[in-house]
C-alpha positions, -999 to +999 in steps of 0.1 A: -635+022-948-626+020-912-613+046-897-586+040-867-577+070-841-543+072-824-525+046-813-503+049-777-474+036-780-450+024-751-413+043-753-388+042-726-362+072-717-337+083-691-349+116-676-317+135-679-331+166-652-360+183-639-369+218-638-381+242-611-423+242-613-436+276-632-474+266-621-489+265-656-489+240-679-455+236-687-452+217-654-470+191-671-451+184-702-414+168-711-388+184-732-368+167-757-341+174-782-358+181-816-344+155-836-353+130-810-386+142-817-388+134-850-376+097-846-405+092-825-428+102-852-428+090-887-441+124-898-416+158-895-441+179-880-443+199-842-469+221-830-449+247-814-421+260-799-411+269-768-388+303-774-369+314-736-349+352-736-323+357-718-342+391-705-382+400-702-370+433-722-361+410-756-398+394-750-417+423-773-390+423-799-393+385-801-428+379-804-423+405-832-400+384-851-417+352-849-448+368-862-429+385-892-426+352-902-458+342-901-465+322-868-487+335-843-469+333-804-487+340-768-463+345-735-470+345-700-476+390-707-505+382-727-524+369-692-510+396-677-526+417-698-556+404-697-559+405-655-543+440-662-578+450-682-599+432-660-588+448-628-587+481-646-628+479-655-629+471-615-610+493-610-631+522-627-666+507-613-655+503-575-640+544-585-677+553-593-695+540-564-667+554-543-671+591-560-712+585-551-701+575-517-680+608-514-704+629-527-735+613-507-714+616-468-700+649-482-741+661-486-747+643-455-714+663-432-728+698-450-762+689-432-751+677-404-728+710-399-759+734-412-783+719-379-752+719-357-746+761-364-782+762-362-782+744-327-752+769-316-765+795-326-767+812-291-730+802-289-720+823-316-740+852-307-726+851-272-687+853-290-692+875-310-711+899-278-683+892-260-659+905-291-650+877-312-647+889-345-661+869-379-623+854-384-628+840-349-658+829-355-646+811-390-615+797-375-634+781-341-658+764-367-634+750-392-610+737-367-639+716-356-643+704-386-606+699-389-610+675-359-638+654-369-621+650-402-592+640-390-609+616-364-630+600-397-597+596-410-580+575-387-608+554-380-611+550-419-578+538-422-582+518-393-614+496-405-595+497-439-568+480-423-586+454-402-611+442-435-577+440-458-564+413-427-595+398-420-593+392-465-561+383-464-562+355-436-598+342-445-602+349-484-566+334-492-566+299-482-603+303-501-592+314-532-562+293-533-583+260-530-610+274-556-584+283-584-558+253-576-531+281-581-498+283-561-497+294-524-498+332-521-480+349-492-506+378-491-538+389-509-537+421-498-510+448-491-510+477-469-497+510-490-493+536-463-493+561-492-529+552-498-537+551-459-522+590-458-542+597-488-576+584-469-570+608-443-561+637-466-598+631-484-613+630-451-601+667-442-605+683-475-640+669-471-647+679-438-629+716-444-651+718-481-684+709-466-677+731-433-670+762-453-707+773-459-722+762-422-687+786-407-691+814-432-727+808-415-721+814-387-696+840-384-722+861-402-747+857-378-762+890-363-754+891-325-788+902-312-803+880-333-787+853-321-791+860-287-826+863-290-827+827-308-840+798-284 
């Protein structure tokens, strides 16, 4: 028996209108009444249907109906979902090698502070000879730290702010050739909550991991630290 495959067949038509492109793969099909449809076809059948809401809040109760009655259905939230979970596991993994990061430079300040109140320690004794009390002491080390933090901050935030141009100029034009998606206006997007929030972590860093190397410090004895070379 031989066995034939499709056959193409020629039909004409009068495009009636055209509709704005949605950039997935609707923009490469043809819409027709359904009853034209089925004159085209000598078997009734379809093998789907194209359901539009008046509002994306009637979506969830739709796709809800149409599977009550036993069809399955997919819409344009299902892919958002899907980026939704893949940038959330990147999301979690880029959170712990940041926490490592913090906690490594936060090891790496506390050492840095310890040698520098061992360095000064003549300093200190010399204060505190001269009448600075332990508060003084406390306060003259922590707003040092206060600076430098705030300092780390800013240029954080800065370098932050050039890479997320430097991505959005150079990696767009990239990954809109690679994925053959619509033009993007940005990759990135500057949230100035985000770069205020960079600055707060690098103080309550800096203040955290100063504490120990000022409380230190302003417990240093006097002649003791005037004797120190």
């Amino acid at each position: 028996m031989k066995k034939t495959g499709p056959l193409d067949r020629e039909i004409s038509f009068i495009p009636v209108g055209h509709l704005k492109p949605a950039e997935n793969d609707i923009d490469t099909g043809a819409f027709m009444k359904l009853e034209y449809a089925k004159k085209l076809s000598k078997k009734e059948y379809y093998d789907g249907v194209l359901i539009k809401v008046e509002s994306s809040s009637q979506v969830h109760e739709t796709r809800e109906q149409v599977e009550k009655i036993g069809f399955s259905s997919s819409s344009a939230r299902d892919e958002i979902d899907s980026v939704n979970r893949i940038m959330n596991g990147v999301t979690l993994v880029l959170a712990f090698f940041s926490s490592i990061s913090l906690l490594v430079g936060s090891l790496i300040v506390v050492n840095t502070m310890v040698v520098s109140v061992y360095e000064r320690t003549r300093e200190s004794g010399i204060s505190k000879a001269l009448g600075a009390s332990e508060s003084d002491i406390l306060r003259m080390f922590l707003a040092e730290y206060l600076f430098i933090g705030t300092v780390g901050g800013i240029l954080g935030d800065l370098f932050g702010v050039l890479f997320a141009t430097l991505i959005d100029r150079v990696g767009r034009s990239l990954l809109i050739s690679r994925l053959e998606i619509g033009n993007l206006e940005h990759l990135t997007a500057l949230n100035f909550k985000i770069l205020a929030a960079g600055i707060l972590v690098s103080l309550l860093v800096s203040v955290l991991s100063g504490l120990y190397p000022a409380w230190r410090a302003s417990k240093l004895d006097p002649v003791r630290a005037l004797r120190q070379l």
